[in-house]
C-alpha positions in Angstrom: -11.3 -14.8 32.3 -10.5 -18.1 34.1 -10.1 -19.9 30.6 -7.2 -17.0 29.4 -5.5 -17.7 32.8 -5.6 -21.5 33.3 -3.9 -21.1 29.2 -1.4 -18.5 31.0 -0.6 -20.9 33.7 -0.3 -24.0 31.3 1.9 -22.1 28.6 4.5 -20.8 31.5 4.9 -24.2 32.4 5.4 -25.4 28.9 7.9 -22.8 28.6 9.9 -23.4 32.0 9.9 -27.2 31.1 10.9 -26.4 27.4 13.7 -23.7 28.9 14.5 -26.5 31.3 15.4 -29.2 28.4 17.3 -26.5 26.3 19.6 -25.3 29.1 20.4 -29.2 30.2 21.0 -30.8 26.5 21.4 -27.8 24.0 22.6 -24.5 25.8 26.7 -25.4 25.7 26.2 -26.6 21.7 27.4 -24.2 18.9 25.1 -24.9 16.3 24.0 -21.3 17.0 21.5 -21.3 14.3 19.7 -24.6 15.8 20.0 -23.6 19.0 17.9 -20.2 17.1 16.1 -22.9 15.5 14.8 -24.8 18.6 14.7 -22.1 20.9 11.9 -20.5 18.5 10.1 -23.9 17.7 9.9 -24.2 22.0 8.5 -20.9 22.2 5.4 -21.8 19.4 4.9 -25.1 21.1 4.5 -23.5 24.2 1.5 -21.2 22.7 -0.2 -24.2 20.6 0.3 -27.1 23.4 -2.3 -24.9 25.9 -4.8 -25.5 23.4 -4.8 -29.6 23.0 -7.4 -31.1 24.9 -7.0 -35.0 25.5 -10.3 -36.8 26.4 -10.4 -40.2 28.0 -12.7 -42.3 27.8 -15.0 -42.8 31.1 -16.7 -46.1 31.7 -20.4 -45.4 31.0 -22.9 -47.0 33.7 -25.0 -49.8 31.9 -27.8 -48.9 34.2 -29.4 -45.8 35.4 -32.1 -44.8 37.4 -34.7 -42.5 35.6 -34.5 -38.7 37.8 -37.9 -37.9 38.0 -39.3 -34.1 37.1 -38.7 -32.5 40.5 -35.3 -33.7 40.9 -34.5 -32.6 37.3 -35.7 -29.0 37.9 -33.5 -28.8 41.2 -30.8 -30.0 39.6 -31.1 -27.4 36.7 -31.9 -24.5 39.6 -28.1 -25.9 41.5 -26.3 -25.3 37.9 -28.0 -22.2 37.2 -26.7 -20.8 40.4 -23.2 -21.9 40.4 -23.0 -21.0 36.8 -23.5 -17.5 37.9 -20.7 -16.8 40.3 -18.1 -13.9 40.1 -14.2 -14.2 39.3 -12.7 -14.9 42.5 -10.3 -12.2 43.8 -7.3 -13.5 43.2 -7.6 -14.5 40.1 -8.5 -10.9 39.5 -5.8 -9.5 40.8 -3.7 -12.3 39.1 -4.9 -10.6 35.7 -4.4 -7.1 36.9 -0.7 -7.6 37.3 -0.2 -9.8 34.2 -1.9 -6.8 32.5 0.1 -4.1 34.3 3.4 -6.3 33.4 2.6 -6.5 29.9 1.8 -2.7 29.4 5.0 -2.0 31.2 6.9 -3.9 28.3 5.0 -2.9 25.6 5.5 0.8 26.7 9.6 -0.2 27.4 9.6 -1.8 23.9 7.8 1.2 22.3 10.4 3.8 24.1 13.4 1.9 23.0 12.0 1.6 19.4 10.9 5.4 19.6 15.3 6.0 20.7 16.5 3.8 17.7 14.5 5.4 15.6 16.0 9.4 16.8 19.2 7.8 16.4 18.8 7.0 13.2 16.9 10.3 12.3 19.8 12.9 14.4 23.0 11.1 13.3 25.1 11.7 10.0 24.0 9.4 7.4 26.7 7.1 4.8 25.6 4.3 2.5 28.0 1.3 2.4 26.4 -0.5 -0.6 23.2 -1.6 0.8 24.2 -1.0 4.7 23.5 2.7 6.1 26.2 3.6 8.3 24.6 6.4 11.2 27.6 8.0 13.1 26.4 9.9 15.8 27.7 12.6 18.1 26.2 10.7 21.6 28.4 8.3 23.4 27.0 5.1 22.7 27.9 1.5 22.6 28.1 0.5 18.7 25.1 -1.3 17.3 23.6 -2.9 14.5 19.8 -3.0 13.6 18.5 -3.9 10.6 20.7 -2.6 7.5 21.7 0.3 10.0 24.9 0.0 12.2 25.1 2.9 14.7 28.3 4.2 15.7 29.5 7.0 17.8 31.6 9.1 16.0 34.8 8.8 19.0 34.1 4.8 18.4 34.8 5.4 14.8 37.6 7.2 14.9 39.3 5.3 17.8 38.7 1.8 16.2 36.1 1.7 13.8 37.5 -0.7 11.1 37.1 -3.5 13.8 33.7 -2.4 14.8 32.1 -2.1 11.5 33.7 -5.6 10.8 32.4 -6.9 13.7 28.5 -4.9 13.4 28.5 -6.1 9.5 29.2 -10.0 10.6 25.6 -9.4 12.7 23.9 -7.8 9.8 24.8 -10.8 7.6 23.7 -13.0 10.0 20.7 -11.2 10.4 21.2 -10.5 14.5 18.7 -7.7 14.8 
């Protein structure tokens, strides 16, 4: 448990130093698809560069003394001891709320997918050569997902040349 949160701890700070050099050199550029591009490279680094260990070299004594049976068998009886200690609180509680946090998204993530997903089962269905247009009776802010754009049918009617220019530009670009 101690191993999965010092990896945590070292992959936030990757990430807030990676976040850190994007928003100071690359965040104002509009090479939108490098910005994508780096933004997604930063975000793998920050999961692999955890996992690097760097070993250095420690000067080895030319001499030692030879430890004698007794003070081998104390030495063994110290390690077994310490290498039996709990998780300290903190840590624990440390995990319990990344957990919680996590299972709050996922669940978030899984509701929002579970809405898209009535939208696109409840609203009228067109087919625009390869893009399924949903126009639904709900008041909602226009959106593209996929090879779906979702409209609202008072959206369409108002303005929805514009819109469906604008939502097909994002399903070209592949903005889902």
């Amino acid at each position: 448990m101690g191993i999965f949160i010092a990896y945590i701890l070292k992959s936030t700070v990757c990430l807030a130093v990676f976040y850190l050099f994007y928003r100071l050199l690359l965040s104002r550029d509009t090479f939108h698809r490098f910005n994508r591009i780096v933004l997604l490279s930063l975000v793998a680094l920050s999961v692999v560069i955890p996992f690097i260990q760097l070993n250095v070299e420690e000067p080895v004594v030319i001499q030692q003394s030879l430890l004698d049976l007794e003070t081998l068998l104390m030495l063994a009886t110290l390690y077994a001891e310490k290498s039996v200690h709990t998780t300290p609180l903190w840590i624990r509680i440390l995990m319990w709320v990344y957990l919680l946090g996590a299972f709050f998204f996922l669940c978030r993530f899984l509701y929002s997918a579970y809405q898209i997903s009535r939208l696109l089962r409840e609203g009228e269905k067109r087919d625009l050569g390869g893009i399924r247009l949903i126009v639904t009776k709900r008041q909602i802010t226009p959106f593209s997902w996929m090879k779906y754009i979702v409209i609202s049918e008072k959206d369409m009617e108002e303005s929805g040349e514009e819109i469906m220019t604008h939502e097909m530009a994002h399903i070209r670009a592949r903005h889902s």
